[in-house]
C-alpha positions as CSV (number, residue, x, y, z in Angstrom):
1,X,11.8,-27.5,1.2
2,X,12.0,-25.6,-2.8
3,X,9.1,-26.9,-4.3
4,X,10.0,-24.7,-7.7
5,X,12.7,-22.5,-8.7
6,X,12.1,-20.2,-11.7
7,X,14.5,-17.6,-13.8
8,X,14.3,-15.6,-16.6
9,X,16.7,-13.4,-17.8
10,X,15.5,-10.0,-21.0
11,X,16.9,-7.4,-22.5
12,X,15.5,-4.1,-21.5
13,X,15.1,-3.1,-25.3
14,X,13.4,-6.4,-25.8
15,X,10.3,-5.0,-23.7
16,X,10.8,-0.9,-25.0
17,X,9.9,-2.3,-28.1
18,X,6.5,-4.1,-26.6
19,X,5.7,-1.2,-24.9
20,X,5.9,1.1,-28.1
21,X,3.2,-1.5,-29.6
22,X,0.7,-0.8,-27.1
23,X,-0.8,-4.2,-26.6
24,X,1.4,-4.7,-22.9
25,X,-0.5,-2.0,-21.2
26,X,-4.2,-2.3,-22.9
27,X,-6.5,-4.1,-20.0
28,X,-5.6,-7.6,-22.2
29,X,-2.3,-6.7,-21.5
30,X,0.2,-8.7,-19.4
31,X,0.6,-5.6,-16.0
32,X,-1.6,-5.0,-13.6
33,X,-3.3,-1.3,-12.9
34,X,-0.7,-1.4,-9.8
35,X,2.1,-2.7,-12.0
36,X,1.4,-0.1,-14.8
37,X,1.3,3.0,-12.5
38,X,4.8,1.8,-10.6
39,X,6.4,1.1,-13.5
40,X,5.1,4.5,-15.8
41,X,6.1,6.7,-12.5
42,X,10.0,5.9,-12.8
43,X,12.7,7.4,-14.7
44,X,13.5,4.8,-16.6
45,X,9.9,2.9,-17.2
46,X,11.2,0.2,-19.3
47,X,13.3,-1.1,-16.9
48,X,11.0,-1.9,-14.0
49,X,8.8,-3.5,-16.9
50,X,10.9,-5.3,-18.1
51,X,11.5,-6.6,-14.5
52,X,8.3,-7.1,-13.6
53,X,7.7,-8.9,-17.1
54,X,11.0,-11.7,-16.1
55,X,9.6,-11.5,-12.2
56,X,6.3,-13.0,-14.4
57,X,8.1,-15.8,-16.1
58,X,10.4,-17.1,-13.1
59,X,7.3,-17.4,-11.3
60,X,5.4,-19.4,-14.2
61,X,8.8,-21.7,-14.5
62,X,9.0,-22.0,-11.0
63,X,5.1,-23.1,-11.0
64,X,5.6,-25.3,-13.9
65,X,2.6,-23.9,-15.2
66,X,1.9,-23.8,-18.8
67,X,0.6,-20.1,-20.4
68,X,-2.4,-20.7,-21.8
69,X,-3.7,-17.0,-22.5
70,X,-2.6,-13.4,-21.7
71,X,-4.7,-13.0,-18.2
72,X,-1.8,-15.9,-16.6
73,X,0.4,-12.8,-16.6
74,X,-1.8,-10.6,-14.9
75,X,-2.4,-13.4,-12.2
76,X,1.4,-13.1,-11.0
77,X,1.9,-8.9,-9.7
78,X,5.1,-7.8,-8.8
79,X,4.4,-5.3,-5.7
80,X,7.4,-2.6,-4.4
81,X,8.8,-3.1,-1.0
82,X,11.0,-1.3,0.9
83,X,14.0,-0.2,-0.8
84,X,14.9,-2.9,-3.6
85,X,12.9,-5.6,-2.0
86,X,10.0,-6.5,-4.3
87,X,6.8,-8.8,-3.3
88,X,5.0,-11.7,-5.6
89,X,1.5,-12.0,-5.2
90,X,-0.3,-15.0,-7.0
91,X,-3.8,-14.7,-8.3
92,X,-6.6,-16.7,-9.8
93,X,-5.1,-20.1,-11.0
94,X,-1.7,-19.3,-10.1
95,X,-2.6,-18.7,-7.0
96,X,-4.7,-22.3,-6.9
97,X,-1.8,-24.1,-8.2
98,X,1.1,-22.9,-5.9
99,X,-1.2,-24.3,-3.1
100,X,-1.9,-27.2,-5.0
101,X,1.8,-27.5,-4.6
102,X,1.7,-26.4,-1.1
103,X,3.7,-23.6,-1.6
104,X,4.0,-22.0,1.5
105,X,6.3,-19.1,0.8
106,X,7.5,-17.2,-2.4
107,X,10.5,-15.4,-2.5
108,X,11.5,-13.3,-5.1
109,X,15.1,-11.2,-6.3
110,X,15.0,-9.0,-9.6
111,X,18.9,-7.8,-10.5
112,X,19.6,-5.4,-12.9
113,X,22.6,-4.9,-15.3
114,X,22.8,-2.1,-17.9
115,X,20.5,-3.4,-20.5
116,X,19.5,-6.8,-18.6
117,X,17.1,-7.3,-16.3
118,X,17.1,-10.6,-14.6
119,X,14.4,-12.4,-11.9
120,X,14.4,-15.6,-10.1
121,X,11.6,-16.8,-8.0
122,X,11.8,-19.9,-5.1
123,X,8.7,-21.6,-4.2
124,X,9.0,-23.3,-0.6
125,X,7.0,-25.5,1.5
């Protein structure tokens, strides 16, 4: 049974320009340590942040959860699978509300398109 559903759709220029300001990647910043060194290692760094950062907001939609600071951000980490599979892991209180909900299982799927970047995250019992 979907107990949330969560999307988010960016522009990859949208989060280049975040990431030029510093404030994304200070430890008060929205990525985790594991998040930061994935991301910085690619070729094309702004694109796997900017999917990590709508990976971030699905889940928060699909949690119905409410952003009440930076750290929220920090409790939902994107981690790499195996080839273009990627893996949600909920911390803190967003880990504490999805089993309030009795979330079960969290599926993720991140798509790219030129300068898009687009994430949608399923909650099930």
């Amino acid at each position: 049974m979907i107990l949330g559903l969560g999307i988010d759709f960016l522009e990859t220029s949208r989060v280049e320009r975040e990431l030029s300001r510093g404030r994304w990647l200070s430890e008060h910043g929205i990525f985790t340590p594991g998040e930061i060194s994935y991301c910085g290692s690619a070729r094309r760094p702004a694109r796997r942040y900017a999917a990590c950062f709508a990976a971030k907001e699905a889940a928060l939609k699909a949690l119905g959860v409410r952003v009440r600071d930076l750290a929220m951000f920090r409790e939902v980490e994107v981690e790499p699978g195996s080839g273009n599979e990627y893996k949600l892991v909920l911390h803190e209180r967003l880990k504490a509300a999805s089993e309030q909900l009795g979330v079960r299982r969290v599926t993720l799927s991140i798509a790219h398109k030129a300068a898009q970047v687009g994430a949608v995250v399923v909650l099930e019992a």
